[in-house]
C-alpha positions as CSV (number, residue, x, y, z in Angstrom):
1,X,131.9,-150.4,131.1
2,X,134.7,-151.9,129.5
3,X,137.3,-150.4,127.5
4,X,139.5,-152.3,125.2
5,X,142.9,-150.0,125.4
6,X,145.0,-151.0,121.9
7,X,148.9,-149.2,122.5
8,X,151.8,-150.3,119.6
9,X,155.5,-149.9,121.4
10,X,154.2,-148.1,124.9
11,X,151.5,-148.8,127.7
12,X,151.7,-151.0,129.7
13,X,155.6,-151.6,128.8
14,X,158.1,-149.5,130.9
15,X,159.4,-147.3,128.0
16,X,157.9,-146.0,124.9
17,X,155.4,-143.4,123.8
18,X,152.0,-143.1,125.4
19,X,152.9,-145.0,128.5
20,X,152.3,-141.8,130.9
21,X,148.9,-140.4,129.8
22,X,147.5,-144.2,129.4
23,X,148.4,-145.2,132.8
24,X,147.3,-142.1,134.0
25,X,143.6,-142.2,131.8
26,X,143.5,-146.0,133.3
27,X,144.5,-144.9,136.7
28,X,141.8,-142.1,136.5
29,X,138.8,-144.3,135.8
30,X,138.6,-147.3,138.4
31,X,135.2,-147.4,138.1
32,X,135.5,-149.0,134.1
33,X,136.7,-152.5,133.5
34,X,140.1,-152.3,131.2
35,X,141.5,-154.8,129.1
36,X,145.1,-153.9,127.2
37,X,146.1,-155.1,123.7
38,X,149.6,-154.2,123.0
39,X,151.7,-154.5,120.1
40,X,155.8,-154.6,121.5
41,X,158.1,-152.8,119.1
42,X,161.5,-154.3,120.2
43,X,163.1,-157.4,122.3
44,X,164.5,-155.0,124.6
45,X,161.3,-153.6,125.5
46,X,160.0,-156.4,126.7
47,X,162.6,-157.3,128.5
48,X,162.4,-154.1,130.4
49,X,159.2,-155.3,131.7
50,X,156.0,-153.8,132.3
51,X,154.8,-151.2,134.5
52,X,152.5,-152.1,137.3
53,X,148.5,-152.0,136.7
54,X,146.2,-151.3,138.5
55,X,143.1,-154.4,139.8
56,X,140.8,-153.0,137.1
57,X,142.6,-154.1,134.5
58,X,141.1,-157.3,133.7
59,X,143.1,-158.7,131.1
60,X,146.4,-158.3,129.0
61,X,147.2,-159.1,125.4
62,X,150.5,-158.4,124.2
63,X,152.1,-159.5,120.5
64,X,155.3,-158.6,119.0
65,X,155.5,-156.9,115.8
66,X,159.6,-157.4,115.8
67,X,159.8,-161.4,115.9
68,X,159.0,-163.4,113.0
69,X,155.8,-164.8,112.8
70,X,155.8,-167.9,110.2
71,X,152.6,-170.1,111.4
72,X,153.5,-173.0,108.3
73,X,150.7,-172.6,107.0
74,X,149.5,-173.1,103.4
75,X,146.9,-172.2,101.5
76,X,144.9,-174.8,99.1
77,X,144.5,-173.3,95.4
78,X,141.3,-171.3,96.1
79,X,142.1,-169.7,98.9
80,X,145.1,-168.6,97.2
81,X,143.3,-167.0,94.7
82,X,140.9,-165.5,97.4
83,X,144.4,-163.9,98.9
84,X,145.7,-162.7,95.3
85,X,142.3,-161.0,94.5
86,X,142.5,-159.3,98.2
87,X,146.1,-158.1,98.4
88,X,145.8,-156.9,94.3
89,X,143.3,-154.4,95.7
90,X,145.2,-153.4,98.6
91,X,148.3,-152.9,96.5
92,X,146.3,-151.0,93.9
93,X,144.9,-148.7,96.3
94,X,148.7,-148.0,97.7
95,X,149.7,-147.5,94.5
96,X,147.5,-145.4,92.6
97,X,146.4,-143.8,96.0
98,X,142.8,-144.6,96.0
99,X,140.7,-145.6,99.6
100,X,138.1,-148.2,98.0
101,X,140.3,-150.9,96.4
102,X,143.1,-150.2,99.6
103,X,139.5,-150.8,102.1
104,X,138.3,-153.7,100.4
105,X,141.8,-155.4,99.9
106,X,142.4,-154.3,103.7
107,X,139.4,-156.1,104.7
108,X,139.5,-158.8,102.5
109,X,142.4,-160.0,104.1
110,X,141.6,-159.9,107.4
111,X,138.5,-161.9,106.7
112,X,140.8,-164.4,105.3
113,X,143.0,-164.7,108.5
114,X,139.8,-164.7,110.4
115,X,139.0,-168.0,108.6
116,X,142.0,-169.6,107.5
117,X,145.2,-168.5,109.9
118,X,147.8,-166.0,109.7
119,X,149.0,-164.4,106.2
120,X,153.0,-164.5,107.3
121,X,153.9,-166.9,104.2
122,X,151.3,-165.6,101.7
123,X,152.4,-162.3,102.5
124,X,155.9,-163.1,101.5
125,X,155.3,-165.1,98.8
126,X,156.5,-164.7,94.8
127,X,153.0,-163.8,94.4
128,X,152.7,-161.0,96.5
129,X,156.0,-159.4,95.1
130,X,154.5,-160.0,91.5
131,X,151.2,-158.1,92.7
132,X,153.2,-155.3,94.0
133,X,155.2,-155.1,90.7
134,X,152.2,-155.3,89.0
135,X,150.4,-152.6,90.5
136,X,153.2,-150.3,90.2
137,X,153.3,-151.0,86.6
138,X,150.2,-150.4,86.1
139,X,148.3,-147.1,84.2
140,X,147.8,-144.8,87.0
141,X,150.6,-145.6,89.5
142,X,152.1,-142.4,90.9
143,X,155.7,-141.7,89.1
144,X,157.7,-142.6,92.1
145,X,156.6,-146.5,92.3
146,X,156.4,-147.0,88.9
147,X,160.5,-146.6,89.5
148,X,160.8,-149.6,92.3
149,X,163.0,-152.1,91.1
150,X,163.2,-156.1,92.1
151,X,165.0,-155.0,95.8
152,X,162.7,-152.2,96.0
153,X,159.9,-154.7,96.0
154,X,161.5,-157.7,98.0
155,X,161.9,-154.8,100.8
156,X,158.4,-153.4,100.4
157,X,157.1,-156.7,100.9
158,X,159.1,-157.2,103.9
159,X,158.1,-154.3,105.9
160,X,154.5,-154.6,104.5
161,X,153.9,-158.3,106.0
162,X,155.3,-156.7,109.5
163,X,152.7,-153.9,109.3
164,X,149.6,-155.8,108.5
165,X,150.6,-158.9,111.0
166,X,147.7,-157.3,113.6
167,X,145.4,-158.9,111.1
168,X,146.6,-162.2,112.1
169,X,146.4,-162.0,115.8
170,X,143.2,-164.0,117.6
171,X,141.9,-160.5,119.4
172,X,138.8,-160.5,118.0
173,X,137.0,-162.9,119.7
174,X,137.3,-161.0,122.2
175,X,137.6,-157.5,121.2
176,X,133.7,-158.0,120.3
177,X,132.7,-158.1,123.6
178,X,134.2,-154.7,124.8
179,X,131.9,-151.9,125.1
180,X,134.3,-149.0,123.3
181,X,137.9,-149.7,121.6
182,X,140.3,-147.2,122.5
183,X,143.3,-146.8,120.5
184,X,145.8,-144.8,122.0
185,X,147.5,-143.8,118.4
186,X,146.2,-144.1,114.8
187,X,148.4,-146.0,112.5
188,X,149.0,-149.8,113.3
189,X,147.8,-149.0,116.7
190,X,144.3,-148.8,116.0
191,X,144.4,-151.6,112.9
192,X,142.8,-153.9,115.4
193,X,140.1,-151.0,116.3
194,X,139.2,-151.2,112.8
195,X,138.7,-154.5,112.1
196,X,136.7,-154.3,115.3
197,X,134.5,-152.2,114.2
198,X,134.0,-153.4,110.6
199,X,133.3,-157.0,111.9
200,X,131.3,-156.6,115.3
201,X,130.2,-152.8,115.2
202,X,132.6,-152.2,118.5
203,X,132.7,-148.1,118.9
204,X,136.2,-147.0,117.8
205,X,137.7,-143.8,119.7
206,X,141.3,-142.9,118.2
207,X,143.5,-140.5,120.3
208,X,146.3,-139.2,118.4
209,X,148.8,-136.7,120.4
210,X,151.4,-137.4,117.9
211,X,149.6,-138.1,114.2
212,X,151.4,-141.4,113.1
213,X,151.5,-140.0,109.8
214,X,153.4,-137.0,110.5
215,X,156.0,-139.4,112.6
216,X,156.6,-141.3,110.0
217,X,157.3,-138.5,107.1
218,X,159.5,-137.4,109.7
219,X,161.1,-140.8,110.5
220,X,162.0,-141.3,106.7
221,X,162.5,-137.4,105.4
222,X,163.0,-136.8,102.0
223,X,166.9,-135.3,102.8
224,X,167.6,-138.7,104.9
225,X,170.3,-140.4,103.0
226,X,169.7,-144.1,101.1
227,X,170.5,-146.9,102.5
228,X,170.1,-150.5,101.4
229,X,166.6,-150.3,102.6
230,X,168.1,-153.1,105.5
231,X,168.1,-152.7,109.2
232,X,169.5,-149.1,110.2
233,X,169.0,-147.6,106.7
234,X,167.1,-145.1,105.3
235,X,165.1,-146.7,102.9
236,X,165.2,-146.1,98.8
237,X,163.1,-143.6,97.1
238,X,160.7,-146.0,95.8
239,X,160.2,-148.1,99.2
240,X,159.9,-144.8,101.2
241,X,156.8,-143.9,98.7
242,X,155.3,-147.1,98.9
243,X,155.4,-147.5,102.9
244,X,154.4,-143.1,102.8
245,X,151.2,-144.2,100.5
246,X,150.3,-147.3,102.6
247,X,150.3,-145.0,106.1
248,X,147.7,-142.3,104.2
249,X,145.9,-144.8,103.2
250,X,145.8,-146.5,106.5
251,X,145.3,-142.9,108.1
252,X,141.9,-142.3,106.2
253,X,140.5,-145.2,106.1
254,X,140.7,-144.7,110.4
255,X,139.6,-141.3,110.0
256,X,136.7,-142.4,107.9
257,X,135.4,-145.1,110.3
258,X,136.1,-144.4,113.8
259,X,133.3,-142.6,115.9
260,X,135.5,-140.5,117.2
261,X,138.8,-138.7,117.0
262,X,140.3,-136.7,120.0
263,X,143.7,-135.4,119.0
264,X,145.8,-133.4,121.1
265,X,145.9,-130.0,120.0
266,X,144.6,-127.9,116.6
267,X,148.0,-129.1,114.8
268,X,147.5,-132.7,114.9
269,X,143.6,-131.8,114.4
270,X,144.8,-129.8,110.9
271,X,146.7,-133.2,109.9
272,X,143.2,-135.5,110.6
273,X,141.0,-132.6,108.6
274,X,143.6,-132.9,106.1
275,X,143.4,-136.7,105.6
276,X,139.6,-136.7,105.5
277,X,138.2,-136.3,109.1
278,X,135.1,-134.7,109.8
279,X,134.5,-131.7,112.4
280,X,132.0,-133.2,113.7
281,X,134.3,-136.5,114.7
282,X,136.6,-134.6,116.3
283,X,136.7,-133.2,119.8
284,X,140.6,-131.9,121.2
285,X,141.9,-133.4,124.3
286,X,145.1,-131.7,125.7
287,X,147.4,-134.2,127.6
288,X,147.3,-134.5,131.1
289,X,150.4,-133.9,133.5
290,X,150.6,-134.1,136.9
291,X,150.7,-130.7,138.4
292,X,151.6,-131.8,141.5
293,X,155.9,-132.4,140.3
294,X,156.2,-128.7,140.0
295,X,154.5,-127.4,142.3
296,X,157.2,-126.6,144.7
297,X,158.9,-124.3,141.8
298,X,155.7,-122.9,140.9
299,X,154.7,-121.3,144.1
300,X,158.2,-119.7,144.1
301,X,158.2,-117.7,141.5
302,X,161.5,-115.7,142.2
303,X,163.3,-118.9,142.7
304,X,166.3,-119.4,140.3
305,X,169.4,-117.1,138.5
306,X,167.5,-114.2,136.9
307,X,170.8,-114.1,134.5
308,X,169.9,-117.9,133.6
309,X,168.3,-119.1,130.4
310,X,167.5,-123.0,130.9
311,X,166.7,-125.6,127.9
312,X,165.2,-129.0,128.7
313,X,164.7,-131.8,126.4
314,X,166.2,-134.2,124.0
315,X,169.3,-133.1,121.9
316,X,168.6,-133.9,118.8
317,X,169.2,-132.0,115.1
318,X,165.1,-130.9,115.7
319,X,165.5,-129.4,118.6
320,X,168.1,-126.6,116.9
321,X,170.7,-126.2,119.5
322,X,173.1,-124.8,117.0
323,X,170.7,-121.6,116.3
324,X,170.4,-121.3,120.0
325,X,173.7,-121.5,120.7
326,X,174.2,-118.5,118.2
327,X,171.7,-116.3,120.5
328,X,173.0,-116.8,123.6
329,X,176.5,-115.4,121.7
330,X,174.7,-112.1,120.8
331,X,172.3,-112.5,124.6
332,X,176.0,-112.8,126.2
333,X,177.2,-109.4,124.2
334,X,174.5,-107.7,125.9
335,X,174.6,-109.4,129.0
336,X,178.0,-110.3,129.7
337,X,177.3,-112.0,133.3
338,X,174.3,-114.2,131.1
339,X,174.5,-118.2,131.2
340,X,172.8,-120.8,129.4
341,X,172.1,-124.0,131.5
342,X,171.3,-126.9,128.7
343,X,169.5,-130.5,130.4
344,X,169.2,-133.4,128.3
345,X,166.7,-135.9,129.2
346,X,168.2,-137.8,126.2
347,X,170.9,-137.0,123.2
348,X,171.9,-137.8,119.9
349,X,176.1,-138.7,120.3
350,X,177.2,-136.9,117.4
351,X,174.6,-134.0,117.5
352,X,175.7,-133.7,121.1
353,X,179.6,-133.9,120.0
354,X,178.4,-131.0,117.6
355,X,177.0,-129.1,119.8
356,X,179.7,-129.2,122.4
357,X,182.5,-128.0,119.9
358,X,180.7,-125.0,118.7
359,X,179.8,-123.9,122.5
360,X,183.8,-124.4,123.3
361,X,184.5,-122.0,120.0
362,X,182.1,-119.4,120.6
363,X,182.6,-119.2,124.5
364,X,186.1,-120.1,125.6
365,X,186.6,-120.7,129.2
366,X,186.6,-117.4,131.2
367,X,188.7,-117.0,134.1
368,X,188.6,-114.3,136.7
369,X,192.4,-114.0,137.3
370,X,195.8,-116.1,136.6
371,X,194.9,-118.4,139.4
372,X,191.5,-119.2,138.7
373,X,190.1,-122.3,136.7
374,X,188.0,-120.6,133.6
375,X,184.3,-121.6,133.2
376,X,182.3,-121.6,130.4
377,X,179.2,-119.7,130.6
378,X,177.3,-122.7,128.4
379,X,176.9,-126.0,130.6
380,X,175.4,-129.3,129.4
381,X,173.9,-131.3,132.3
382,X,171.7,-134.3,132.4
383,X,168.4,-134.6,134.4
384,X,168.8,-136.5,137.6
385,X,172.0,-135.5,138.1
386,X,173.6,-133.8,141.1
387,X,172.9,-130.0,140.4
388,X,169.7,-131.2,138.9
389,X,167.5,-134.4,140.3
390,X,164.7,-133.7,138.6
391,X,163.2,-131.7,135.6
392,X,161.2,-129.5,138.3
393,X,164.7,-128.7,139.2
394,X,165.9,-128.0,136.1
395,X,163.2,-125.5,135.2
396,X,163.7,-124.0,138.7
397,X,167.1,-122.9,137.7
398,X,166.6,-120.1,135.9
399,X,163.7,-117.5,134.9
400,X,163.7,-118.3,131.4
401,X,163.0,-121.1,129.7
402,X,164.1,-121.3,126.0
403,X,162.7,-123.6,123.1
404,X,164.5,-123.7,119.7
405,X,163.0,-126.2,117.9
406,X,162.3,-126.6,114.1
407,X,159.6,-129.3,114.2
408,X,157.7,-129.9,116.9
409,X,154.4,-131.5,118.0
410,X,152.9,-130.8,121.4
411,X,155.4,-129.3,123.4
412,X,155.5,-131.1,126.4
413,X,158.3,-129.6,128.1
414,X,157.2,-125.9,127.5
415,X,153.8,-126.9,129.4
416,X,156.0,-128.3,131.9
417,X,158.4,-125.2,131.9
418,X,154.6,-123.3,132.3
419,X,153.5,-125.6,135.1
420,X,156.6,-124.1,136.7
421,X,155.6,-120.4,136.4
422,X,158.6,-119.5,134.1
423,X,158.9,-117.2,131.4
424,X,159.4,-118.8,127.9
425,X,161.1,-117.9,124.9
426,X,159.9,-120.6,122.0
427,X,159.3,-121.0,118.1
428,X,156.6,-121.2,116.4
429,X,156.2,-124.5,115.3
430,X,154.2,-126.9,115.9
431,X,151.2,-126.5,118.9
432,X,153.4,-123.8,120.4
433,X,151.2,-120.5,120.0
434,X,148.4,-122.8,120.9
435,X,150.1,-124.2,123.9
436,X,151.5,-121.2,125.7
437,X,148.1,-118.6,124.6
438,X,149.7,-115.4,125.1
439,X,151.8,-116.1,127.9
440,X,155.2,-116.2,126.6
441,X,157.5,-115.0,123.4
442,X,157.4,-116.7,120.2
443,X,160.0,-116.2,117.6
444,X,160.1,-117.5,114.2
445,X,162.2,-120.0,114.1
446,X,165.8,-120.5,112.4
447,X,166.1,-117.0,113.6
448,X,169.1,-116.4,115.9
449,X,169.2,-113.0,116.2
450,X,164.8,-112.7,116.6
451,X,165.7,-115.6,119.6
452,X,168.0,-113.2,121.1
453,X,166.6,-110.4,121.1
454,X,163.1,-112.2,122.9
455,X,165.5,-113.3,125.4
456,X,167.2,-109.9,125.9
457,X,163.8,-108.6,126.7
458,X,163.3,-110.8,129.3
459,X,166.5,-111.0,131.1
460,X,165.9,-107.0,131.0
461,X,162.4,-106.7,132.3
462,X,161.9,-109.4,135.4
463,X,158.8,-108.0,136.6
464,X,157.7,-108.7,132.9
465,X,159.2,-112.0,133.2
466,X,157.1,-113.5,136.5
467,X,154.2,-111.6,134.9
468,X,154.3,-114.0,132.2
469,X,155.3,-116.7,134.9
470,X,152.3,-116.1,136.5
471,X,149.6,-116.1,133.5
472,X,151.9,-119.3,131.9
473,X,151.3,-121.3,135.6
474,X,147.2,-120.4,135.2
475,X,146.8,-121.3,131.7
476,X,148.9,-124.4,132.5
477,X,146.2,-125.2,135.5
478,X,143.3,-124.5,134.0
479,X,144.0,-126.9,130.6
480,X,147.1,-129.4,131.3
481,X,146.3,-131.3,134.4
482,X,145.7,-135.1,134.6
483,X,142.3,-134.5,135.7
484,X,140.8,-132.3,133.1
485,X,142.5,-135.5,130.4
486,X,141.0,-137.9,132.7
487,X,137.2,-136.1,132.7
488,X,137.2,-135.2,129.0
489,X,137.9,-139.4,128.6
490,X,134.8,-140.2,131.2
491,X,132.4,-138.0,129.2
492,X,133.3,-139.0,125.9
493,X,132.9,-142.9,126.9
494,X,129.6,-142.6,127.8
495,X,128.9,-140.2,124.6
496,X,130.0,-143.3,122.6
497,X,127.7,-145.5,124.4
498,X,124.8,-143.0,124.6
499,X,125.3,-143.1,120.2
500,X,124.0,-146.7,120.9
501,X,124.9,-149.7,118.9
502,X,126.0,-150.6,115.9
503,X,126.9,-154.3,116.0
504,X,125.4,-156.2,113.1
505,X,124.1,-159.1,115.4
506,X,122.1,-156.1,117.2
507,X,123.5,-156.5,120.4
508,X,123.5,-153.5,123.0
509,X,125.6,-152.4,125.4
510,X,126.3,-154.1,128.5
511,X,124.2,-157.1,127.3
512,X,126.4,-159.2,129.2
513,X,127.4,-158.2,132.4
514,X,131.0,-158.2,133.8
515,X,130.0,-161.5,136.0
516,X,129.3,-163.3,133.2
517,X,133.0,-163.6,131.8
518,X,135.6,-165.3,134.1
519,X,139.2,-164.7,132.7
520,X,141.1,-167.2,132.9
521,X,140.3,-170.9,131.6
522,X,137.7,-173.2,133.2
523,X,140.1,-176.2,132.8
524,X,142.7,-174.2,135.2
525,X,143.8,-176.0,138.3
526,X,142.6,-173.9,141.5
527,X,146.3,-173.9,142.7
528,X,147.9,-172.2,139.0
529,X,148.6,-168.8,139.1
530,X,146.2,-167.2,137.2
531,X,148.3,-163.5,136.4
532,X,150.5,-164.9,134.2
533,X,150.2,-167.2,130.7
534,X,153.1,-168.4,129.0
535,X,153.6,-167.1,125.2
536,X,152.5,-170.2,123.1
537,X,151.2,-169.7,119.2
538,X,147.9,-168.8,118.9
539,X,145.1,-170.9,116.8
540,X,146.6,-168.4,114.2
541,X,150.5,-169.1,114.9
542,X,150.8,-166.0,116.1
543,X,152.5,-165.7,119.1
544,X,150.9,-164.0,121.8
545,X,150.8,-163.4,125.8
546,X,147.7,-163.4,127.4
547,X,147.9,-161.8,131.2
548,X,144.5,-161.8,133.2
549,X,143.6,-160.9,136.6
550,X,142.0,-163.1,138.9
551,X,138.4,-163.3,139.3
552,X,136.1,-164.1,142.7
553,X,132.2,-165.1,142.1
């Protein structure tokens, strides 16, 4: 079989979301031909380079959605009128907030692309920024676009030509000849999934452990303060509710069309039911982790300061150290030999500064005697440092785990905390209740003194505390490994092929089988290298990268 894996700013680059559980799903399934189309968020993360693939992954597109993309060209006066009856629709469907005009501008445009080239000077023109004002104008607009102003609309347009550059890219071609598209997040991700699907009848599968949507209301919160709407501002009122309508309308219109949905856990499935998915599209898929990192913690149960609360993850104003940090004052009351142990696998500077002054005002250094250097009971470390080389570690260090967060998604490092056989303390937000089932505290969160008081009757009981371990390490076995992710993926491949085919022309699966396609081109000297293309424009002026692995027939 093979899979056509679309990723936007992770697999197979060395950083960014998704990159784990894809590599692992690819890893996982040798026996199914892969081919990547990735969409690079930044310079930098291409320059970091890309992790190493496996053989079966046949072939490798990558495009930026950072660098400019003007392909010079120009449209004659029909097909200029062909693009303003197209991107009216799509702009009057953002607008008002309606799905049929936003589909049939969406796909309009693409079928212009298809036909004439790329849409980067179109989609900047005075004409596209006179639609846009138009459509806000017009009866029926929601109240906050009919406010943009002329900037509002020059930055609109902007950000709008970025997000719908997939439609320009020369994928397709070859997109129809995979057997399933899998795109490893909705949102710009699975744009080329779409089109896909509309034009050849490919099978779309959309896997969504973070919903797009939901990143992106939190990315640009109503409370964020406006900026010019440049590079490192928040964006005005009227541009953040144009870009918010586009992504919902973006959302269900993938919701509507692909065969299936899997998202990671009954939050993100609430936000897909919520947009317009069906029940009976949608199947849950926890992510997979490999078991294996903590196992050395796990099977010692009794490992680690009973005293010692631990808190692993990424300091930032969601993760709510500050309330935290107001527990562990009451916890340390009550407990006065206590200590709270906080890892950062990443940090926020100035949240971090915060953080550190109100530790050093509510817990001044305690010494033992005259002569002795004071220590405060509050320490913030970093993973793969010297007390702690790896998160394994980290968890090991105590026998309760704490999570404060305010927002959340799937927590991944409370199933790791699990995997580990500790005891947790968490809020409930997000997948929590569903992720820990029973075998931990939960605590409403923004609640200091509820968090406290959880952890007080943990520290207090320690049988009760590697009961929960225990049942946390089980539940964590039985519905978090790589292999469970990695078997739900293998069945639901061949469920989308067993739905047989919908591709207009009335082709079938595996009509053409894997010997028929040589990657590469036939015009390639047998001593080139074949694992590497240069980036040159594509027929569109897009510029691409093309990476295929050598073939032997």
């Amino acid at each position: 079989m093979r899979i056509g894996l679309l990723t936007e700013g992770g697999y197979p680059y060395a950083t960014g979301e998704a990159r784990l559980w894809c590599d692992r799903l690819v890893r996982g399934l040798p026996q199914h031909e892969f081919e990547l189309y990735a969409l690079s968020r930044s310079a930098e993360q291409e320059e970091r380079g890309r992790v190493v693939l496996p053989e079966h992954v046949t072939r490798v597109w990558t495009a930026p959605l950072w660098a400019p993309a003007d392909d010079g060209r120009t449209y004659s006066r029909r097909e200029r009128r062909r693009f303003a009856d197209c991107f009216g629709d799509l702009v009057r469907g953002i607008c008002a907030g309606e799905s049929g005009p936003f589909a049939t501008g969406l796909y309009g445009l693409a079928e212009l692309a298809r036909e004439q080239g790329g849409l980067y000077a179109a989609l900047r023109s005075e004409a596209a920024v006179r639609a846009v004002e138009s459509a806000c104008r017009a009866p029926g607009a929601r109240r906050p676009v009919q406010r943009a102003q002329v900037a509002d609309l020059l930055d609109f347009v902007d950000e709008l030509e970025r997000l719908l550059r997939p439609l320009s890219l020369d994928w397709y071609e070859d997109l129809r000849e995979v057997d399933v598209c899998h795109a490893a997040a909705g949102g710009i991700a699975a744009l080329p999934g779409l089109l896909a699907k509309r034009f050849f009848g490919v099978p779309l599968l959309v896997t969504e452990y973070g919903v797009q949507l939901r990143a992106h209301y939190l990315e640009h919160a109503a409370d964020a303060p406006p900026g010019t709407g440049g590079p490192g501002g928040a964006p005005r009122p009227a541009v953040r509710a144009l870009l918010a309508a586009f992504h919902m309308r973006l959302a269900t219109e993938i919701y509507a069309q692909a065969d299936l949905l899997t998202p990671g856990n009954a939050h993100a499935r609430r936000w897909q039911e919520r947009c317009g998915a069906t029940r009976d599209r949608l199947r849950t898929v926890y992510p997979g982790m490999e078991a294996d990192r903590f196992a050395t913690v796990g099977e010692d149960p009794e490992c680690g300061d009973p005293d010692t609360l631990v808190w692993v993850g990424r300091i930032e104003p969601a993760k709510d150290l500050i309330a935290l940090l107001h527990a562990f004052a009451e916890v340390r009351r009550a407990v006065p030999d206590s200590r709270l142990r906080i890892f950062a696998t990443a940090a926020v500077p100035d949240y971090l500064a915060d953080c550190r002054s109100l530790a050093a005002q509510l817990f001044p250094d305690e010494a033992a005697d005259a002569v002795t250097v004071g220590e405060n009971p509050v320490t913030f470390e970093e993973i793969g440092g010297p007390e702690a080389p790896s998160s394994a570690d980290a968890y090991g260090s105590g026998r309760v785990v704490v999570l404060s967060s305010v927002i959340e998604g799937f927590p991944i490092n409370l199933a790791e905390a699990m995997f580990c056989g500790r005891a947790t303390v968490s809020t409930d937000v997000g997948a929590v209740c569903e992720v820990i089932g029973g075998t931990g505290l939960v605590v409403p969160p923004r609640n200091p003194r509820a968090l406290a008081d959880a952890c007080l009757s943990l520290l207090r009981d320690p049988e009760r505390a590697l009961r929960l371990g225990a049942a946390a390490r089980a539940r964590a076995q039985e519905l978090f490994t790589v292999e469970q992710n990695v078997a739900a993926f293998r069945e639901i491949y061949l469920r989308l092929l067993a739905g047989g085919s919908t591709r207009p022309e009335g082709g079938v699966p595996f009509e053409q089988p894997p010997e028929a396609r040589v990657p590469g081109h036939w015009t390639s000297p047998t001593w080139a290298s074949p694992t590497t293309a240069p980036t040159v424009p594509s027929p569109t002026g897009f510029p691409t990268t093309t990476t295929t692995t050598e073939a032997t027939v």
